[in-house]
C-alpha positions as CSV (number, residue, x, y, z in Angstrom):
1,X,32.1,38.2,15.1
2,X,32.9,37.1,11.9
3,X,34.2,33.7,13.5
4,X,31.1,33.5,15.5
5,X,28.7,33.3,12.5
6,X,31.1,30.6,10.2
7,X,31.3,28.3,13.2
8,X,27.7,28.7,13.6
9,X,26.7,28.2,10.4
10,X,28.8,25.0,10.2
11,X,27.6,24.1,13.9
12,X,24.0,24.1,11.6
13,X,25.5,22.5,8.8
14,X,26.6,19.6,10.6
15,X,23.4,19.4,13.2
16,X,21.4,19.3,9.8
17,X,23.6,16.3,8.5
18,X,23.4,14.3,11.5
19,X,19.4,14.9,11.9
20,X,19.0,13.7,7.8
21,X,20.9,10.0,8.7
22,X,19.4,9.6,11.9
23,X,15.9,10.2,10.1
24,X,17.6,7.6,7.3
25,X,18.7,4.8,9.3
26,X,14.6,5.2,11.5
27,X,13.6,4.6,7.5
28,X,15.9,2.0,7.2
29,X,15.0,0.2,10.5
30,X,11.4,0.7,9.7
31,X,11.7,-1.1,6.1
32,X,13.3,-4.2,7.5
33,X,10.1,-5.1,9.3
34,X,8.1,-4.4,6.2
35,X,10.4,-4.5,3.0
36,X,9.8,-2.7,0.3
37,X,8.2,-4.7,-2.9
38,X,7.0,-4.7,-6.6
39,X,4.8,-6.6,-8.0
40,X,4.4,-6.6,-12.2
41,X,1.7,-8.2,-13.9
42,X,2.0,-8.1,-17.8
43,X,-0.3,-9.5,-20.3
44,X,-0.7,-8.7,-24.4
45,X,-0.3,-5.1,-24.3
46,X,-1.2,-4.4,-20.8
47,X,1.1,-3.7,-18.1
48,X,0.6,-3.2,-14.0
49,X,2.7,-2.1,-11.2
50,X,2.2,-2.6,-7.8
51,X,4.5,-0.2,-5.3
52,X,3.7,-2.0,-1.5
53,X,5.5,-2.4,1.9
54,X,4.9,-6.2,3.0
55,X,4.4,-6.4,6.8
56,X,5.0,-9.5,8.7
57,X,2.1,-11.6,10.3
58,X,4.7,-12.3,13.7
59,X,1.9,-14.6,15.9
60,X,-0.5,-11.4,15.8
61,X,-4.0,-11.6,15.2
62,X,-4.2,-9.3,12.0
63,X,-7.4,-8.5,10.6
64,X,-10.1,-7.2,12.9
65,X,-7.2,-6.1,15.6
66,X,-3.7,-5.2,14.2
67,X,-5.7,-4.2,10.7
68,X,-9.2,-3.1,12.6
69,X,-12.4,-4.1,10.7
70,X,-14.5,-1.6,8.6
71,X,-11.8,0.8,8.4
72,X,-9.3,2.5,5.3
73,X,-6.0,0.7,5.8
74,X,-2.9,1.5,3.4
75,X,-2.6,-2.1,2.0
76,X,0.1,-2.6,3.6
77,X,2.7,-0.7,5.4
78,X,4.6,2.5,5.9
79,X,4.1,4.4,2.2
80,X,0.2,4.1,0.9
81,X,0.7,1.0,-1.8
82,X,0.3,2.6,-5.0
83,X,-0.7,0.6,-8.3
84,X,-0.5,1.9,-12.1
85,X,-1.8,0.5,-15.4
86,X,-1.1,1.7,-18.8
87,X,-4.8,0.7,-20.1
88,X,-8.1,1.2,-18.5
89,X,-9.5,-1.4,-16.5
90,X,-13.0,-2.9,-16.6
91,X,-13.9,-3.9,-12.8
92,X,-17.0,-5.2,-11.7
93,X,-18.4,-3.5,-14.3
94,X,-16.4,-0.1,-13.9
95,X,-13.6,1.9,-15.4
96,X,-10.8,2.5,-13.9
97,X,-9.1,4.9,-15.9
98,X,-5.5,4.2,-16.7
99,X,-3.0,5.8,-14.5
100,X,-1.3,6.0,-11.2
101,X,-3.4,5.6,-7.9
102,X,-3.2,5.1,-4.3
103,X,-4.5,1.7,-3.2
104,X,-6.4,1.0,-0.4
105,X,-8.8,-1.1,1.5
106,X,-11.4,-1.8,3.7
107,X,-11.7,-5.1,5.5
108,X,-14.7,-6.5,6.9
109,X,-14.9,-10.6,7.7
110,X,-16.5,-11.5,4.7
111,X,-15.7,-8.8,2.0
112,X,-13.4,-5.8,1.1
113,X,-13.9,-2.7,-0.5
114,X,-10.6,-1.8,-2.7
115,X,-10.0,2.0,-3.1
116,X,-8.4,3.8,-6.1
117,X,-7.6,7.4,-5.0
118,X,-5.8,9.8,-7.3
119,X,-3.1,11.0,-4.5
120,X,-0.5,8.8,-4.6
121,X,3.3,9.0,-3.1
122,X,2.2,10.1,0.5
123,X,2.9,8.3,4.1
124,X,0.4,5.7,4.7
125,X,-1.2,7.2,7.9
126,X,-1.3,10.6,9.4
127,X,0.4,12.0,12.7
128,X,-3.1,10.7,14.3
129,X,-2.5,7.3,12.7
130,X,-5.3,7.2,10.5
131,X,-5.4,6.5,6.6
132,X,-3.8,9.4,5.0
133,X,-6.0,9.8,2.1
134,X,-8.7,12.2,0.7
135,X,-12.1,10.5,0.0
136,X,-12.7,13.3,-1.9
137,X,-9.9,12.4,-4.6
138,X,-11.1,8.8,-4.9
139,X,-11.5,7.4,-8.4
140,X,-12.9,4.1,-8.2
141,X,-14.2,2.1,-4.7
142,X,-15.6,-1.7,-5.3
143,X,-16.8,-4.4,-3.0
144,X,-15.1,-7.6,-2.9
145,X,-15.3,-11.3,-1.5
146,X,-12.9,-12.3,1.2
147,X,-12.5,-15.4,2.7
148,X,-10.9,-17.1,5.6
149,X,-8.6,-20.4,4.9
150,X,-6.3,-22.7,6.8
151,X,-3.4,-21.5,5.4
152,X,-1.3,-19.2,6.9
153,X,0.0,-16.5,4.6
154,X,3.4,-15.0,7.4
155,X,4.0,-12.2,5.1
156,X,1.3,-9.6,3.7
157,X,1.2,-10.5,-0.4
158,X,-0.3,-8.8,-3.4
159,X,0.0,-11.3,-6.6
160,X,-2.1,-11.8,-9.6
161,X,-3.7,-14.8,-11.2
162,X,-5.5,-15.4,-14.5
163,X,-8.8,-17.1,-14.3
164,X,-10.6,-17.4,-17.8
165,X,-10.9,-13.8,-19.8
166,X,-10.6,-12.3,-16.6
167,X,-7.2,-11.6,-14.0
168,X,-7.5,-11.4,-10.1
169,X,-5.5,-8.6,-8.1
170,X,-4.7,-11.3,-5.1
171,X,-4.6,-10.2,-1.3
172,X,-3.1,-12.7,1.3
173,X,-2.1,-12.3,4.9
174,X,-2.7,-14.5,7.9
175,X,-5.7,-16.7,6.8
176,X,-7.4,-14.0,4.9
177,X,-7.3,-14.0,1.3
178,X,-9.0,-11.4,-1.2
179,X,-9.4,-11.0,-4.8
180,X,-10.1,-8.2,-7.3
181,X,-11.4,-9.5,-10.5
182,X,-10.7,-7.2,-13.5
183,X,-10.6,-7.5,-17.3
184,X,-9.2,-4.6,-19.9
């Protein structure tokens, strides 16, 4: 008996380590398609950090198919993007607190709207594949302009850009490019 429950117990020991790298190496496979990133914008005494997963266009029609219109995406792929600022943030004539958030977004054709929820750290979407995130933990939601281009932007890319007194939060994939104009 006493056999019985040691080889059991490492017949469970061993089932456990082999579930934990086949669950790393699906993690693995699934960040090489969408790599993980950081993006770091730092001016006088302010600093940002943008956490993403950058998805690649690969000749798919993105926005208003693989990304559907007028719905929460995670900004990205795999993990919600997060985004953290040491100083409050003046946008479109809001706060945003600072602190750590979820990111996310809703694209139309001609304009965005950029969510900052206070959840952060989760899966991107649910077991139905929707956006995993709480409306009712949301901080800050603003409307911004998007337009269509001729250039083609392969990778999904968050950058920043100083413009006057003001910066823009940058969002490019395919030919769609969006901007979030903030000030602190």
């Amino acid at each position: 008996m006493r056999k019985f429950i040691i080889f059991s117990l490492v017949g469970v020991g061993i089932l456990g380590i082999l579930v934990a790298v086949i669950a790393y190496l699906q993690i693995r496979k699934t960040k090489s398609f969408s790599p993980e990133d950081y993006v770091v914008f730092e001016k006088d005494n302010l600093t940002i950090r943008v956490f993403y997963n950058r998805p690649f266009k690969k000749g798919r029609v993105i926005f208003g198919s693989l990304v559907p219109y007028d719905q929460v995406w995670r900004t990205g792929a795999n993990e919600a993007t997060t985004f953290e600022t040491n100083l409050d943030l003046k946008i479109e004539g809001k706060v945003l607190p600072k602190g750590k958030y979820s990111l996310w977004t809703v694209p139309r054709r001609d304009s965005w709207t950029v969510i900052f929820n206070s959840e952060y750290g989760q899966w991107g979407i649910n077991s139905k594949g929707e956006a995993n995130r709480q409306p009712e933990r949301d901080i800050l939601a603003v409307d911004i302009q998007a337009i269509e281009q001729n250039k083609v932007f392969e990778q999904f890319t968050i950058s920043f850009e100083k413009s006057g007194d003001e910066t823009e939060m940058v969002f490019a994939w395919d030919k769609t490019v969006a901007a979030l104009p903030f000030s602190y």
